[in-house]
C-alpha positions in Angstrom: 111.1 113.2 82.0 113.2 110.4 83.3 114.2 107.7 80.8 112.4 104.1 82.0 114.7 102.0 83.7 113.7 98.4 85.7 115.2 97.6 88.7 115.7 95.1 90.8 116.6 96.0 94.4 117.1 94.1 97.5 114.4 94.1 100.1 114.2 93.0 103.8 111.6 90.6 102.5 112.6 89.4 98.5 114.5 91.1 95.7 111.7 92.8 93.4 111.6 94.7 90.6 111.3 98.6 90.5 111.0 101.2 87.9 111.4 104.5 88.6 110.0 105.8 86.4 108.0 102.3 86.5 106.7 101.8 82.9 104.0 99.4 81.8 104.3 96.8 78.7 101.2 97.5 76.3 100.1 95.0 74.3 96.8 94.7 71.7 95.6 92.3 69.2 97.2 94.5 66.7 101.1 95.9 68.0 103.0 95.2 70.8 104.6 98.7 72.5 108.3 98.8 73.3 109.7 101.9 74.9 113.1 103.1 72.8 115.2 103.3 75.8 115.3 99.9 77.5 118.8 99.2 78.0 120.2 101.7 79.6 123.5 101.8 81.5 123.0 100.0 85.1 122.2 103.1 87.6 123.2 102.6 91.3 120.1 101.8 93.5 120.4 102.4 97.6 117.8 100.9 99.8 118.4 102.1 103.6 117.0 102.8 106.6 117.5 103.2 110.4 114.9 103.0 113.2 114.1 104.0 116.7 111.7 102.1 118.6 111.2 99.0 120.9 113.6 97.0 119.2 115.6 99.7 117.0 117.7 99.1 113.8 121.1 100.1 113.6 121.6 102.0 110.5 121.7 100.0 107.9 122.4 99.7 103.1 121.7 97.7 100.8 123.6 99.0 97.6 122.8 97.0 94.3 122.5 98.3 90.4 119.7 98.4 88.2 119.3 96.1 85.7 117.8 96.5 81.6 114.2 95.2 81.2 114.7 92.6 79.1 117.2 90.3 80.7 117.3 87.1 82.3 118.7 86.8 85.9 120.0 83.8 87.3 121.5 83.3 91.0 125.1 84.1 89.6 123.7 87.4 88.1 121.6 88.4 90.7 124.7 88.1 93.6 126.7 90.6 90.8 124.2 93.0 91.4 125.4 93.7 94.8 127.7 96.7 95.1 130.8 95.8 96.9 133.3 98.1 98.5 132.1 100.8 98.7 132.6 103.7 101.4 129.3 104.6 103.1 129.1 106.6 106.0 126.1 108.2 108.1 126.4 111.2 110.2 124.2 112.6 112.7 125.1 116.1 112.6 127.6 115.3 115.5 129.3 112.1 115.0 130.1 110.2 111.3 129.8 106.2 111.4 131.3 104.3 108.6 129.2 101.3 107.5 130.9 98.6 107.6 130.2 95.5 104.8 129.1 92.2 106.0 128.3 89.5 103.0 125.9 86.8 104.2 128.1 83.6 103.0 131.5 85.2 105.3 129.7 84.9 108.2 129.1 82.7 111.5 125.2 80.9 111.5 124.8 82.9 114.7 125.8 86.3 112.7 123.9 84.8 110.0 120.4 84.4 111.5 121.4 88.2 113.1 121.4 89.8 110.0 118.4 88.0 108.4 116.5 89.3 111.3 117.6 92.6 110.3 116.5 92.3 106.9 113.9 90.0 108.0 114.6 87.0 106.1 114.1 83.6 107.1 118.4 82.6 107.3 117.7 79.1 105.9 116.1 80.3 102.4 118.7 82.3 101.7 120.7 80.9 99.0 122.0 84.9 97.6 125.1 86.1 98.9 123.4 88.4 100.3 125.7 91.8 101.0 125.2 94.7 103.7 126.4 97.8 104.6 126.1 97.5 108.5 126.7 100.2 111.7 127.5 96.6 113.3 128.3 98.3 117.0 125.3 100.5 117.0 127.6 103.7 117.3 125.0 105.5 116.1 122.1 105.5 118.4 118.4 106.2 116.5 116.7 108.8 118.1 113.3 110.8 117.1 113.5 114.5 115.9 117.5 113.8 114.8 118.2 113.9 110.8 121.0 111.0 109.4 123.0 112.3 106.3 124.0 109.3 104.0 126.9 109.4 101.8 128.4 107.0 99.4 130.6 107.3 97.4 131.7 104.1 95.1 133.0 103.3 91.8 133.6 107.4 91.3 130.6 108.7 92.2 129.2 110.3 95.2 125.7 109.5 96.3 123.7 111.4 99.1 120.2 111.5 101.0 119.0 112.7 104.5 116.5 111.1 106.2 114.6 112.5 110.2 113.2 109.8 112.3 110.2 111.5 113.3 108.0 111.6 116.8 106.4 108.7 117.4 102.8 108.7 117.0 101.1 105.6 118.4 98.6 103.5 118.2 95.6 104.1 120.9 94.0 100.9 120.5 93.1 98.0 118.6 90.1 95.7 118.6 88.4 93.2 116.5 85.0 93.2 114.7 82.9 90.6 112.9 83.7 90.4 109.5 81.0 91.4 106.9 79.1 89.1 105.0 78.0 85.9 106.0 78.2 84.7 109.5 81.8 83.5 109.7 82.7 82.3 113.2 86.9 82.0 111.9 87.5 85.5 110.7 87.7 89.0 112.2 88.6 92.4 111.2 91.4 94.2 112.8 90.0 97.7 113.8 92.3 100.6 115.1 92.5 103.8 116.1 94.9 106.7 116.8 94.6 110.2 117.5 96.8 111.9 115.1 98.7 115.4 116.6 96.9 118.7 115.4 98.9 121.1 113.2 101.4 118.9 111.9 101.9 116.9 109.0 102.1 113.0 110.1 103.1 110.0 108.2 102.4 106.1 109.1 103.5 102.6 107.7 102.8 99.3 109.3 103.7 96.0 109.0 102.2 92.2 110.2 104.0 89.5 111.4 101.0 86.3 111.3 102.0 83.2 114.1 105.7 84.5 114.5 106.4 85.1 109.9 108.5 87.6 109.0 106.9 91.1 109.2 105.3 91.5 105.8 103.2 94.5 104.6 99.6 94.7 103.4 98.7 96.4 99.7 98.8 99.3 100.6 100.8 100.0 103.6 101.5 103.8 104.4 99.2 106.9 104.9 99.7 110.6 105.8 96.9 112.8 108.0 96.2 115.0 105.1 92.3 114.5 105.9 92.5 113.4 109.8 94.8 115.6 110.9 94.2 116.6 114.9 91.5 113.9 114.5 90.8 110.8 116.5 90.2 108.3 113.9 89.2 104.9 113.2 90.6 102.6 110.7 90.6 98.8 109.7 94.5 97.0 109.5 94.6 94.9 106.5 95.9 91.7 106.7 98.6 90.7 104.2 98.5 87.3 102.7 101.6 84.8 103.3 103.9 84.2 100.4 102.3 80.4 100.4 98.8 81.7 100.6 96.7 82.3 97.6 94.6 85.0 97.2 90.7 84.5 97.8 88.5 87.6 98.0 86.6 86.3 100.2 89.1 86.4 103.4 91.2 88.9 101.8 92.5 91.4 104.9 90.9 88.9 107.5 92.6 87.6 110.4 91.7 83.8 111.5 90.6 83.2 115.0 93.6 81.8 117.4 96.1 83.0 115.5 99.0 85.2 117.2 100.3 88.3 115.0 102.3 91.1 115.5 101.2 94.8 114.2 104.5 97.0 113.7 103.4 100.2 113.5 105.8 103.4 112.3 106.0 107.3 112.1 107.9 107.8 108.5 109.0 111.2 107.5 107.8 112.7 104.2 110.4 111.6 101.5 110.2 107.8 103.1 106.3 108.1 102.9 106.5 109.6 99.1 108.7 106.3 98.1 106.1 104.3 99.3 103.3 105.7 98.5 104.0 105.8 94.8 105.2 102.4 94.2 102.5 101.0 96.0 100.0 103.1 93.4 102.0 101.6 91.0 102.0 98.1 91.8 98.2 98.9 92.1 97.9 100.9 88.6 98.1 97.7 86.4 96.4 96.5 83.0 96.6 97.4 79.5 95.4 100.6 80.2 97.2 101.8 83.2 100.3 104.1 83.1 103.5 104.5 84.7 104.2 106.7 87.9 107.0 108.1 88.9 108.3 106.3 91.9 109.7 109.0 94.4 113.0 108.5 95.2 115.4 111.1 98.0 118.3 109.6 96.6 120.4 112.6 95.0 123.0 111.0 92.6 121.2 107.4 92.2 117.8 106.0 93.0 116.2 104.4 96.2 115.5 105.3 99.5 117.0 105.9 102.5 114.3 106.2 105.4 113.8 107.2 108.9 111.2 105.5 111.1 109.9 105.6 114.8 108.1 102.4 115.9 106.3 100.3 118.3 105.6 96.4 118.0 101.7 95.5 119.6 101.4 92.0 120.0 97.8 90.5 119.6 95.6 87.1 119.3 93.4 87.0 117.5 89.9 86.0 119.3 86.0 87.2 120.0 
């Protein structure tokens, strides 16, 4: 079994912490439980992706180090996690693209507010110096069915991953429904519906963007076809609370009347759904009774992900 490790990582919408394996700090009225291995040497940690679509990404890494559990990180400490200089390339099968690294403070505004729109970030509350490994001409062109090797190779070691963008399955429509409970005339459910492709295996994530925010995603954001496949099949779209909102059951997942969002809905491939999918169970699978998952990484030689996606933006208001 892998030793426990936490991690933080950069993400296009904060810096979090991982753990893969993600363990859990038990405590009782009686002993507190500390795992033996808790500071291990930093491992390297990849977070990429590339995406065809409506408004594609060009390929794109974020490379940063893990970090021991118990350790305080202040601005200083987090900017050190970033990886610099390193030699990362992506190849098609055809072509090979070196990435080239772009830091956030060696940049123009105009580049500035560019990037954060790639890692959607709002460019005025950035205060990291924030660094990316960027295919800043898009030589590489995303493209559905076509598999992207990644290697990197940094500080004498050689990481690797592949990742397929897959076909695009869409959306075939979207509608809203009263939401349960009392009569409320502000609040609606977002219904949806696709029909997923018979005899194939199919994985979906989706993300919200609520009166022009960054796109965030709901609890639980990805799901495969294991029990819909060749079906046509309803489902409700959960609405994800802002980072200035606090959370109230009672209009949890519902969308207010008038407002404009934005439903960003992707094909994943397996090993990008897998990633997902366990560390969303485990940011689910908490208490003093809960245990650690592993967190599925296809990162040989380091941890992370590096994912393919296909996607569409739909662009809705919300009204009766």
């Amino acid at each position: 079994m892998a030793s426990p490790k936490y991690l933080y990582r950069c993400t296009p919408k904060v810096l979090i912490g991982l753990a893969i394996p993600l363990w859990i700090l038990m405590s009782s009225c009686e002993t507190e439980f500390i795992p033996k291995n808790i500071n291990l040497e930093p491992e390297l940690v990849v977070e990429g992706y590339i995406e065809s679509g409506d408004n594609p990404l060009p390929a794109y890494v974020l490379l940063t180090r893990s970090r021991p559990f118990f350790t305080s990180l202040s601005t200083g400490q987090l900017e050190d996690l970033f990886v610099n200089n390193a030699e990362i390339t992506v190849s098609d099968g055809s072509q090979v693209v070196k990435l080239d690294e772009v830091c956030i403070s060696n940049v123009t505004p105009v580049r500035k507010k560019q990037l954060a729109a790639i890692l959607g970030l709002d460019p005025d509350s950035i205060k990291v110096n924030i660094c990316i490994y960027l295919d800043q001409f898009a030589q590489l062109i995303p493209k559905q069915g076509s598999s992207y090797k990644l290697t990197i190779k940094t500080e004498g070691q050689i990481i690797e991953s592949v990742t397929t963008i897959p076909a695009y399955v869409p959306l075939d429509s979207t509608w809203w429904r009263k939401a349960p409970g009392e009569p409320v005339d502000t609040l609606l459910q977002l219904m949806s519906r696709i029909k997923d492709p018979v005899g194939q295996k199919n994985f979906y994530r989706y993300f919200c963007s609520i009166n022009t925010s960054n796109f965030l995603t709901a609890f639980n954001s990805v799901f495969d076809d294991a029990l819909i496949d060749g079906k046509d099949f309803e489902f409700r779209l959960i609405r994800p609370n802002l980072p200035s909102e606090k959370f109230d059951q009672a209009t949890f997942g519902l969308f207010k009347v008038g407002d404009t969002i934005a439903v960003k809905w992707s094909s994943i491939d397996q090993g990008h759904f897998e990633f997902w999918n366990t560390l969303e169970f485990n940011k689910g699978n908490q208490g003093p009774f809960s245990s650690y998952t592993t967190i599925t990484s296809n990162i040989k030689g380091g941890l992370g992900i590096w994912g393919g996606s296909s996607s569409r933006t739909y662009r809705l208001t919300v009204k009766r």
